[in-house]
C-alpha positions in Angstrom: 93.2 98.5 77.9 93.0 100.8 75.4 92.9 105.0 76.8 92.8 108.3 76.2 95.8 110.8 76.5 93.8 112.7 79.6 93.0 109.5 81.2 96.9 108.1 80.7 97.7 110.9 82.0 95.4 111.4 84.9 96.3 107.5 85.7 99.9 108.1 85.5 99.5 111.2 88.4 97.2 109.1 90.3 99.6 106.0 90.6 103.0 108.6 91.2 101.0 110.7 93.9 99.9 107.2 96.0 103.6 106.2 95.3 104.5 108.9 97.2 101.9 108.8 99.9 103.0 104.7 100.7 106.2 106.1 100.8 105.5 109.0 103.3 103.7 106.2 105.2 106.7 104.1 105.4 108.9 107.3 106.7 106.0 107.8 109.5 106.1 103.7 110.3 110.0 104.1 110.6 110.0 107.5 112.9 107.1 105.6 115.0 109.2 103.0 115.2 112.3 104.7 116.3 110.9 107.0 119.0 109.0 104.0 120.5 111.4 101.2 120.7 112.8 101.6 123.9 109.6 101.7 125.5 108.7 98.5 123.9 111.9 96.8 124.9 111.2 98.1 128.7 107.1 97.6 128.9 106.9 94.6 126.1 109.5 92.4 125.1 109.7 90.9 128.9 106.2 89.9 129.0 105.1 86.7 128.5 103.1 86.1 125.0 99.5 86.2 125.8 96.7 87.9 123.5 97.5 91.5 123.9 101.2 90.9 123.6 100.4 88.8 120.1 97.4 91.6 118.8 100.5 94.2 119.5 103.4 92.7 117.9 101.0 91.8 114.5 99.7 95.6 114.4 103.2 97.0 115.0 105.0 95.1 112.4 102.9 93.9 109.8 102.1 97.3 108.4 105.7 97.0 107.6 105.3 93.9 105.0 101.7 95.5 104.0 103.3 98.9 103.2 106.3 97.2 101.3 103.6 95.1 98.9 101.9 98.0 98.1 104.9 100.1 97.0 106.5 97.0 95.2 103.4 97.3 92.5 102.9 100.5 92.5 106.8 100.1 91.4 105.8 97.7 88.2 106.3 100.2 85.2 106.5 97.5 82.8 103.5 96.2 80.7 105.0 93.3 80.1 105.3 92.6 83.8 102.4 90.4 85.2 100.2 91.3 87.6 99.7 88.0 89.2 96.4 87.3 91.7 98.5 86.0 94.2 100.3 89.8 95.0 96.7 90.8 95.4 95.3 88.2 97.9 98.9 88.5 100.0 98.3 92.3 99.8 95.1 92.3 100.8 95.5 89.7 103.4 98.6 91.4 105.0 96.4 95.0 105.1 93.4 93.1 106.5 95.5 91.1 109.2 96.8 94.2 110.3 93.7 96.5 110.7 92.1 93.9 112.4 94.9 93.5 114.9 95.0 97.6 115.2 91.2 97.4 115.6 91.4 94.9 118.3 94.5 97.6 120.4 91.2 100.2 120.4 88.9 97.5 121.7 91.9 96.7 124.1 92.5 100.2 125.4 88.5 100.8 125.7 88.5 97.7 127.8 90.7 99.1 130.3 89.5 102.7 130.6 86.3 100.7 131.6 87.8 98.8 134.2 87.2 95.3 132.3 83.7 95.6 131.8 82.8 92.2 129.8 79.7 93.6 128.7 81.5 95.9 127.0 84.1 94.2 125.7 81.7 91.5 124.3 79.6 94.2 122.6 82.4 95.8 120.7 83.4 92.7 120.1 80.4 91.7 118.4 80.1 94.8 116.9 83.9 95.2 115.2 83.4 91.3 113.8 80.0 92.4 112.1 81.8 95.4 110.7 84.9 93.9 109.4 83.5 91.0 108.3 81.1 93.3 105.8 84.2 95.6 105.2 86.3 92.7 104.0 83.6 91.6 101.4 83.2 95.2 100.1 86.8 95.3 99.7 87.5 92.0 98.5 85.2 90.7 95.5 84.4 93.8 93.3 88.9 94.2 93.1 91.4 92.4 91.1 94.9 93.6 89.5 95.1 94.9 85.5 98.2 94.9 83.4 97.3 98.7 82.1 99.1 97.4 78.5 101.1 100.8 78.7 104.9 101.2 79.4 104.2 103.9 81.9 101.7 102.3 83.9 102.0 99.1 84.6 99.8 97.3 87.0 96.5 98.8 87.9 94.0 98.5 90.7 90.2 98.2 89.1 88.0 99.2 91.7 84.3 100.9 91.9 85.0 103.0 94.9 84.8 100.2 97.4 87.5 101.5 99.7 85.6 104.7 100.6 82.9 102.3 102.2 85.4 100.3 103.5 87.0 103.2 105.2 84.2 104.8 105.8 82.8 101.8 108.1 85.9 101.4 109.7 85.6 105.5 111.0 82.4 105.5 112.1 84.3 102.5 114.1 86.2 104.2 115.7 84.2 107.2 116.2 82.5 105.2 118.1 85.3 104.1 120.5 86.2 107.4 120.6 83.1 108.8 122.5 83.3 105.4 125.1 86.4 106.8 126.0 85.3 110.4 126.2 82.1 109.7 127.9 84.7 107.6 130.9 87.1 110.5 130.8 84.8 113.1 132.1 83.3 111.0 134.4 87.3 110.1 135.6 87.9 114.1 135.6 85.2 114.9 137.7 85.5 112.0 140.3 88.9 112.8 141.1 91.9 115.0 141.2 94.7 112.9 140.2 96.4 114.5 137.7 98.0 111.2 136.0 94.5 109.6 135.7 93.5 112.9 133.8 96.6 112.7 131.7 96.2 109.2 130.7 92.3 109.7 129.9 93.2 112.8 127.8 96.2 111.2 126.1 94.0 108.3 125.5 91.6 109.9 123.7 94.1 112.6 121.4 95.5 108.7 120.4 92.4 107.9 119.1 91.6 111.3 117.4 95.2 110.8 115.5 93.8 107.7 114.5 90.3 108.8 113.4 92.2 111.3 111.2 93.9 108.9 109.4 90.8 106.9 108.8 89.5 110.2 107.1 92.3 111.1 105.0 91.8 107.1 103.6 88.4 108.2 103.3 89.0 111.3 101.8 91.7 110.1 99.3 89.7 107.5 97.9 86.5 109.3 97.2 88.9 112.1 95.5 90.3 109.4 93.2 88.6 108.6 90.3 85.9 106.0 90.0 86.7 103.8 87.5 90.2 103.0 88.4 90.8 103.5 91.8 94.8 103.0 93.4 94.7 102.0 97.2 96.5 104.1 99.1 96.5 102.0 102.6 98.4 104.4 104.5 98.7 102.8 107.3 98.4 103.3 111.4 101.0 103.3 113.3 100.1 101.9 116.9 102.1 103.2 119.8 103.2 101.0 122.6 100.7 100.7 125.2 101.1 103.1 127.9 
């Protein structure tokens, strides 16, 4: 691959900035982790393994693995390092696995704020394996790993932009669960005057804003990046412990 000293040089701040966005997303992953273990030793680790306990433990510790892939090729600085397909399926596969199981916590939580209504929970269902099911396909096919030919660079990501789609479907997602729980919180507020159902309601719902945000800085970052040669930047979500 043959370029231009503004695009080398435009590639080579791309690839450092994301290097330094996994990284900050590894430090977040660790503090989450930190703050919240002894709340999953007390609430989780004496359960018994049934779904929820498996959904949790794959979207609290798999971003770890995911997060460690991607900053071990954003690391390859050497052209005459292989970029072999295999780091790309496990990467993608890891990142997939664990947005999925992060998806499924919302669906979860949702569940439960509407006091296990299965009409619900089939619907979003249904409606989160149409979506990632179409985001996986956008994300997957158009991608695949370059050897940039330059010292500097390394491996590259070719992609047209998919991951803004991707994203972008997995927001309106979770804007989506978002307003489910709003709509039950105020009809929670106004039917009584417990002040820990309020609290849980609100916290509920400030959980899934945090999450929606993060969604749109992934959004935001990979729209900004340019379109011919785009890094991901899967920074990833860091589920609480159920509460």
């Amino acid at each position: 691959m043959s370029l231009t000293v503004p695009e080398f040089a435009g590639l080579q701040t791309s690839k450092a900035s994301l290097h330094y966005f996994n990284v900050a997303g590894i430090a977040i992953l660790v503090f989450d982790y930190f703050i919240t273990i002894e709340d999953e030793a007390r609430w989780v680790w004496g359960r018994r393994w049934d779904t929820t306990r498996l959904i949790f433990t794959v979207s609290r510790y798999l971003p770890f693995l995911g997060t460690g892939l991607t900053s071990y090729y954003l690391s390859i600085n050497s052209a005459s390092t292989p970029c072999p397909a295999s780091l790309q399926i496990t990467e993608n596969v890891v990142h997939i696995i664990g947005v999925i199981a992060a998806e499924l916590l919302l669906i979860l939580r949702t569940y439960a704020f509407w006091h296990g209504n299965k009409r619900l929970l089939y619907g979003l269902l249904a409606y989160v394996t149409v979506s990632i099911s179409a985001a996986v396909v956008i994300d997957t096919i158009p991608t695949q790993f370059l050897t940039s030919g330059q010292p500097q660079l390394g491996c590259l990501l070719e992609s047209p932009g998919n991951s803004a789609i991707v994203y972008s479907m997995l927001l309106i997602y979770e804007i989506v669960i978002f307003v489910l729980i709003a709509y039950k919180s105020f009809g929670a507020s106004r039917g009584t005057r417990s002040s820990l159902v309020r609290t849980i309601y609100r916290d509920g719902m400030f959980y899934v804003l945090c999450i929606i945000a993060i969604t749109l800085v992934n959004v935001i970052i990979s729209f900004a990046l340019p379109a011919s040669y785009v890094f991901k930047s899967r920074i990833p979500k860091a589920d609480s412990v159920p509460s």
